[in-house]
Structure formats: C-alpha cells, structure tokens
N, C-alpha and C positions, 0 to 999 in steps of 0.2 A: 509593714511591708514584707515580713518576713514568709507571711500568709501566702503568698503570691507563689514562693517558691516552692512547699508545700502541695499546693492545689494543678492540676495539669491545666493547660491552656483551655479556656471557655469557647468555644465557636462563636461569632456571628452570624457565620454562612453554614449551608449544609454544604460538608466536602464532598458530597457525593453527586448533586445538582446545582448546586453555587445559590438555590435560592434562598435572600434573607431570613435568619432567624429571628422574632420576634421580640422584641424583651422579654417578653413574659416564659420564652420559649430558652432563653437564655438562662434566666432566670432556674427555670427546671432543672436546665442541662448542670448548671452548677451546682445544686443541692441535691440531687438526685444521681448526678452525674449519667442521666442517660433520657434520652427524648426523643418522639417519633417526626421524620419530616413530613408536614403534611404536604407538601408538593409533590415527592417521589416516595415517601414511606419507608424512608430508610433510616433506620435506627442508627443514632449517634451515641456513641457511649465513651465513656470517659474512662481510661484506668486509673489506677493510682497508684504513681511505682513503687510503693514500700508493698502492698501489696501482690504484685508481680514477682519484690524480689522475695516474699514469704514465700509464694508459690513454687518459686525455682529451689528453693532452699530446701521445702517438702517435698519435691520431686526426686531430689539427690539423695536425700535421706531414705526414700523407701526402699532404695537399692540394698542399703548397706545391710543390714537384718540380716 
C-alpha cells in the first residue's frame, strides 16, 4: 500500500474532455506516466513529485555559483 503514496493519482477520465479512459489507456498512463486522449488529443501526463522537488532544488542551485 505504501506504493500508492509514492505513484501520483492515475486518471480514469481525461480532465481535459471528461471522456472515459480505457484500461489499457490507464494502464499506459501509469507506466509510462503519460498518454494521448484519443477523443480531444490532449496529452495527459503524470509528474512525480520527488522529481519536481529535484527540479526546484537545481533551479536554486544555479543561482548560487
């Protein structure tokens, strides 16, 4: 269960047209963390926040030099 808290929320809908995602579409979005809607074509992508907060971390970092 701890898995859960780690992984960012999975879609079943695209938030961008609300039409059902597929399992298999699901599927993607979780391993992949990123998948096209075939109804409206809008790219759904997953972050992952330890990777966000690397990003902010290297961001603050390049000041200081």
């Amino acid at each position: 269960m701890e898995n859960n808290k780690m992984n960012p929320e999975v879609f079943d809908a695209c938030p961008h047209c609300g039409n059902k995602l597929s399992p298999w579409q699901q599927v993607l979005l979780s391993v992949d963390k990123a998948v096209m809607c075939k109804h409206c074509w809008y790219r759904i992508i997953l972050s992952n926040p330890e990777e966000e907060k690397n990003k902010e971390n290297d961001n603050s970092n390049d000041g200081d030099e």
